[in-house]
N, C-alpha and C positions, 0 to 999 in steps of 0.2 A: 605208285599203284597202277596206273595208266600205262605205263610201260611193261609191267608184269603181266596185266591183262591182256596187252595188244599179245604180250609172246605166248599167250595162251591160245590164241586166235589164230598164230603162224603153226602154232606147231598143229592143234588140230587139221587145218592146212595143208601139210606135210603129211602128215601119217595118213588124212585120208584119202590125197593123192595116191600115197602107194598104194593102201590097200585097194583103190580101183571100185569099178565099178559102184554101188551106191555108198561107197567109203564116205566121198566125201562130203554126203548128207546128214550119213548118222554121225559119225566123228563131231559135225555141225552140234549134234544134240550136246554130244561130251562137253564141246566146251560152254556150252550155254550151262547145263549142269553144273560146272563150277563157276563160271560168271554169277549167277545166281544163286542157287544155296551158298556156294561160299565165299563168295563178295558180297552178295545182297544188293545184285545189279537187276530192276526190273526188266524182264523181256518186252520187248516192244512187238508190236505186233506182226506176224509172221510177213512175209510177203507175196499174198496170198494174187494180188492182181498181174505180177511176172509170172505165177505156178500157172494161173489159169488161161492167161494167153499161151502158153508153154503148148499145155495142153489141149488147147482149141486147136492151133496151129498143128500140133503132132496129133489130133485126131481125124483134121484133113489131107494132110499131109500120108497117113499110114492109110486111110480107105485109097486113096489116088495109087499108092502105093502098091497094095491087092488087087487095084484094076487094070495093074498093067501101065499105071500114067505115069509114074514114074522113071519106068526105064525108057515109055516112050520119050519123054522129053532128055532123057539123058543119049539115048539114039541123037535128036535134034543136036544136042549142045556138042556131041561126040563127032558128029558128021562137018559143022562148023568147025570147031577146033581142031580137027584132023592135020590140016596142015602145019599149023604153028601152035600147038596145044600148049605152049609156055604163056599163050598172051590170058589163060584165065587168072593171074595174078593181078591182070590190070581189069579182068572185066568183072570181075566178082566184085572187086570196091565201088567200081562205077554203080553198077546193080544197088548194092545196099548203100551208099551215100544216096542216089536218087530217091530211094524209098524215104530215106530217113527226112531226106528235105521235105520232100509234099507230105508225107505224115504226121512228121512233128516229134518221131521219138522212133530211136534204134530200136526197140525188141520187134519192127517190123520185118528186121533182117532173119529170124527165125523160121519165115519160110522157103528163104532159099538157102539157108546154110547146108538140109543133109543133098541136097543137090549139089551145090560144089562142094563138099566132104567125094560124093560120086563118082560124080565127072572126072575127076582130077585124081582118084587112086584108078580109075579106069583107063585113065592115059599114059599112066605112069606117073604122075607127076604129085610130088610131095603135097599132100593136103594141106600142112600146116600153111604155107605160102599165101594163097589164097584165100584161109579160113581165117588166118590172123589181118591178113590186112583188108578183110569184109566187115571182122568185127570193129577195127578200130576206124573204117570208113564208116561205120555206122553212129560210131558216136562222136567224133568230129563234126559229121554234116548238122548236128543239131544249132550250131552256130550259127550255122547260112540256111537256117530254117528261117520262113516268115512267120511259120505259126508257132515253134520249140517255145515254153513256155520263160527259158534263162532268153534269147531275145527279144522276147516282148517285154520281161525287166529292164534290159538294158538298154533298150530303147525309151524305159517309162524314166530307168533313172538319168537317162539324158540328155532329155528333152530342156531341161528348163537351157543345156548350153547350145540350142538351137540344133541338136545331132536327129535326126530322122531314121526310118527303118531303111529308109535306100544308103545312106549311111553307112548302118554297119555292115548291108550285104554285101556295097561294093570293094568293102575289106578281105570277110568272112570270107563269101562263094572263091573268090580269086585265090584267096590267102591256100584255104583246106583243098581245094582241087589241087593245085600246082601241088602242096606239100605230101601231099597222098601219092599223086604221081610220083613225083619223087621217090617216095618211100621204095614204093612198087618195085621200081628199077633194083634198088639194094636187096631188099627181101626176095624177088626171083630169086637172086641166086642163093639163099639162107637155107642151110644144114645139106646135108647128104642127099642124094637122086633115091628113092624106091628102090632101086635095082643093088643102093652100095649102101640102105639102111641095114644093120643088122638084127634091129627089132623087127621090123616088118619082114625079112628074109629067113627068120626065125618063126614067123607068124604063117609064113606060106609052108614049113614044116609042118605044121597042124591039120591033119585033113580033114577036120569038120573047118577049118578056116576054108582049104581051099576046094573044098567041095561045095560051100558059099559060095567063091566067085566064079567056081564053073557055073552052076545053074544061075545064079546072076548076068554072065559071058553070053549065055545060049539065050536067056533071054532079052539080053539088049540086039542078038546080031538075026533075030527072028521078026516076023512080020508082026506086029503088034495090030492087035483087031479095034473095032470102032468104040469098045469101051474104054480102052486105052485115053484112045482121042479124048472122049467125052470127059472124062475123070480128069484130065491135063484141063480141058476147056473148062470147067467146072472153078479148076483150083486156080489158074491164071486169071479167071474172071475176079476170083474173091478178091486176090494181092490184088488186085487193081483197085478194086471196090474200097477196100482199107487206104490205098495211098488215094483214093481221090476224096475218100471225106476226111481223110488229115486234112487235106490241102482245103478242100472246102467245106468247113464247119456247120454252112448253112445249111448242107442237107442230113445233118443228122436232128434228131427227135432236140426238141429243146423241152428241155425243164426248166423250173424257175429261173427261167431266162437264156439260163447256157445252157448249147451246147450238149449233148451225153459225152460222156468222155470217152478218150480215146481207147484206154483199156477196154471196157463194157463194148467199143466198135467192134474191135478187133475181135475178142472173145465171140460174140452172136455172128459174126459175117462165117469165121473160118467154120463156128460149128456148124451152123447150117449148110455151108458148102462141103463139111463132108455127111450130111444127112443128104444131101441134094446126089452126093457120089454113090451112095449106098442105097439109093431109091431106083436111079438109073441106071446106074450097069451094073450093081447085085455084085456087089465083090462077095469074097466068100468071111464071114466074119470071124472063124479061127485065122484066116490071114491077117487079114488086119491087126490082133494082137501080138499075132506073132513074127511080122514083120521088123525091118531091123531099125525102120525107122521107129516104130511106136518103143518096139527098147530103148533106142537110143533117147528119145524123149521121153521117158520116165525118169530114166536115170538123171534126167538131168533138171527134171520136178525136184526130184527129193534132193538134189545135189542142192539146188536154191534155196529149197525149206531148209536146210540145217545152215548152210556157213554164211550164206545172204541173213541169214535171222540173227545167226549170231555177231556179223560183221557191223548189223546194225543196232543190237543193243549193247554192243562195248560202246558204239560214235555216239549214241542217244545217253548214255550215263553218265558222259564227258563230254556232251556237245559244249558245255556252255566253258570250260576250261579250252577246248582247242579251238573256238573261233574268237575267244581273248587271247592266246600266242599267238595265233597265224594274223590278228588284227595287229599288235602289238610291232611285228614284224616289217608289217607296212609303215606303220608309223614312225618306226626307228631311218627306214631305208626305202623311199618310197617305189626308186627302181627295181624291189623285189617284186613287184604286184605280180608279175606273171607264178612267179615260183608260190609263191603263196597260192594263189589262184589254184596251182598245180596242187598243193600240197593239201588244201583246204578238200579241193574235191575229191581226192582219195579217202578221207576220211570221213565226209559226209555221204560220197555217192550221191551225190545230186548236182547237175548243173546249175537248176536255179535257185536252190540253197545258196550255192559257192557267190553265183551273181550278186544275191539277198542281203548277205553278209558283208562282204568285201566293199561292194561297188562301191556305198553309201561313204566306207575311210577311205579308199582314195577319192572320192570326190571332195571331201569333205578336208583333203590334204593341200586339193590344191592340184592333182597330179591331171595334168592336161588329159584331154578328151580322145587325141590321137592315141595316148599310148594305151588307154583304157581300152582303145576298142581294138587294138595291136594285139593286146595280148589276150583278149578276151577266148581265142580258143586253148586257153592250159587251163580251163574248167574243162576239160575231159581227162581227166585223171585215173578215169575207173580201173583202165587197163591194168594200172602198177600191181595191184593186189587184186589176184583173179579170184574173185568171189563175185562177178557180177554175170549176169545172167546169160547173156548171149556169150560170153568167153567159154563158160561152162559146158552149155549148148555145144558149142563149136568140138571141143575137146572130148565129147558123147559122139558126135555124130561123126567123129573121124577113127572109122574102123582100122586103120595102120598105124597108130599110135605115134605118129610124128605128131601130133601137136598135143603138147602137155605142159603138166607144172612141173618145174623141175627138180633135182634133188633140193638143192635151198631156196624151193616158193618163188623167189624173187627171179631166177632163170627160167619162168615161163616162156611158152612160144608165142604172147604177144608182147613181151619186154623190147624187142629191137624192133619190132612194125611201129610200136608203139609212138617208141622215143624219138626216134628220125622221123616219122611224122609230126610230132609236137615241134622237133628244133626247128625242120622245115617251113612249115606249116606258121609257126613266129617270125622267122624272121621274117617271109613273104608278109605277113600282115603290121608288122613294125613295117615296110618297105611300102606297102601298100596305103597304110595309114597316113604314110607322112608322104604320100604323091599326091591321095585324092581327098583329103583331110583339111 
């Protein structure tokens, strides 16, 4: 029954990939429709705190947008990368691994994604490149986070064998930087140049497309006025503001005792920095909605509400059957923990789920403390099946259609960022493990 379902969940998947645009939101609905009426799988509750970061983010992000900040900073990134514009494959991961570390959680990477989606078709240079290995930079670094809530598990679960949080950093941070790098290097060169795609050389056919990147062109290579500035100084301020109370807890508002959470952070800082953009320099407010960023971030609301809802109420109706296999698995073969780990996370979407579940049987097997914290980065699983939210994100905001789901789901454009970074990325921390372990 699990397997009929899960194909229920690809194929929606599939068709609403092709049909495009907010296909693959409502498609979401379809299959939840027969999940539901015709299995009698309760919906679990929408994912309502990624829609609304989504949207916090894309509604500072589209006022900065209208005031001219956006292209001002793409002038900046354009003027730097002039010489060697191939090196934004290496500096988009660094960007969103950073954020992810002092944050404590990838969907910080949402506001840099429709910037380098920008940058990078402005140079010529393949989106998908970049965009794919920012997204899977962003959920790697959760490992070599101090504050990611699956480190602080795994830190709590392995304590009693005298393991500490310097520990597992000096695994993690080593292991996911080398292995990303890495990555980086093979994916530059992944699919065709802009100039020899034939989707996008099809798309410059179109001339509502390319009458978009004319007046786009005119105004990047234009003087950009002090609202510009201001509306960039505004929204640079925020992303900092979010990655410094990731990093430091203590200056957010504490309720009963913790903390506010990082959602609710993110959410008030971006909205109020674009209420701060729209008080200041007076964008004009049919811009704003009609820009290509606040499309792009819709479409990619609704994209989350339908197949993330649905993705999590097949794992919710069957959690308690797939983390008796993927345990079971362990226990037959204890050297499977990584692949398990890998496999457990795809299905759950959660790192410190996957932590929660797992850690406790291999400890509990016996399986030493090196290899646990070795393989402990193949809890980022999410990549394999693009339904998580920054993927989606990423695939919205990349106007040249080189980064997509592919004809069979599983040939996505972050399937090969993905995987060479996870093989990478392990073996450095099995290698890492057993030097400083």
């Amino acid at each position: 029954m699990f397997l009929i379902q899960f194909a229920i969940v690809l194929l929606c998947i599939l068709v609403g990939a092709r049909v495009g645009g907010i296909g693959l939101g409502v498609f979401g609905g379809i299959g939840l429709a027969v999940l539901s009426f015709g299995f009698g799988l309760q919906p679990t509750s929408p994912p309502i705190d990624v829609m609304l970061m989504i949207m916090a983010v894309v509604s500072a992000a589209a006022a900065m947008q209208a005031s001219g900040g956006l292209d001002y900073m793409i002038n900046i990134a354009t003027r730097v990368l002039h010489k060697n514009p191939k090196y934004i494959t290496f500096i988009a991961p660094a960007v969103t691994y950073t954020f992810t570390v002092m944050a404590g959680t990838g969907h910080v990477a949402y506001s840099v994604l429709p910037v380098i989606a920008e940058v990078s078709r402005r140079n010529g240079i393949r989106p998908e490149r970049p965009l794919s290995m920012a997204v899977i930079a962003s959920q790697f670094a959760i490992v070599a986070s101090p504050i990611a809530a699956a480190v602080v598990a795994c830190v709590a679960y392995l304590e009693p064998q005298h393991i500490t949080l310097t520990d597992v950093l000096k695994v993690t941070i080593p292991a996911t930087l080398l292995g990303i790098a890495l990555a980086c290097v093979f994916v530059n060169k992944m699919g065709k140049e802009l100039k020899d795609d034939p989707h996008y050389q099809n798309l410059l056919k179109d001339p509502d497309y390319v009458r978009m990147n004319e007046q786009q062109a005119v105004e990047v290579n234009r003087e950009v006025g002090t609202r510009a500035k201001i509306s960039l100084g505004i929204f640079l301020f925020a992303a900092f503001l979010v990655v410094f109370m990731g990093a430091f807890p203590e200056w957010r508002p504490i309720f009963d005792g913790k903390p506010m959470g990082m959602a609710h952070t993110i959410e008030i800082v971006m909205l109020s920095a674009g209420a701060l953009i729209i008080l200041f320099c007076k964008p004009d407010s049919d811009e704003i909605t009609q820009g290509s960023v606040f499309h792009a971030g819709m479409r990619a609301v609704i994209a989350v509400f339908g197949i993330a809802w649905l993705g999590d109420t097949l794992m919710h109706g069957h959690l308690a059957e797939v983390q008796e296999a993927v345990s079971g698995l362990v226990q037959t073969a204890p050297w499977t923990l990584a692949f398990a780990l890998f496999v457990l996370s795809i299905l759950v979407n959660s790192q410190g789920a996957t932590v929660a579940t797992l850690f406790p049987v291999a400890i509990a097997l016996g399986v030493p403390a090196p290899i646990i914290i070795g393989t402990f980065v193949a809890v980022n699983g999410y990549f394999f099946i693009p339904n998580y939210g920054p993927i989606i994100a990423a695939i919205d905001f990349d106007t040249t259609g080189s980064t997509r789901i592919g004809k069979f789901i599983f040939n996505h454009s972050f399937m090969i960022p993905g995987l060479l970074s996870m093989a990478f990325s392990l073996a450095f921390g099995l290698l890492f493990a057993e030097m400083f372990l």
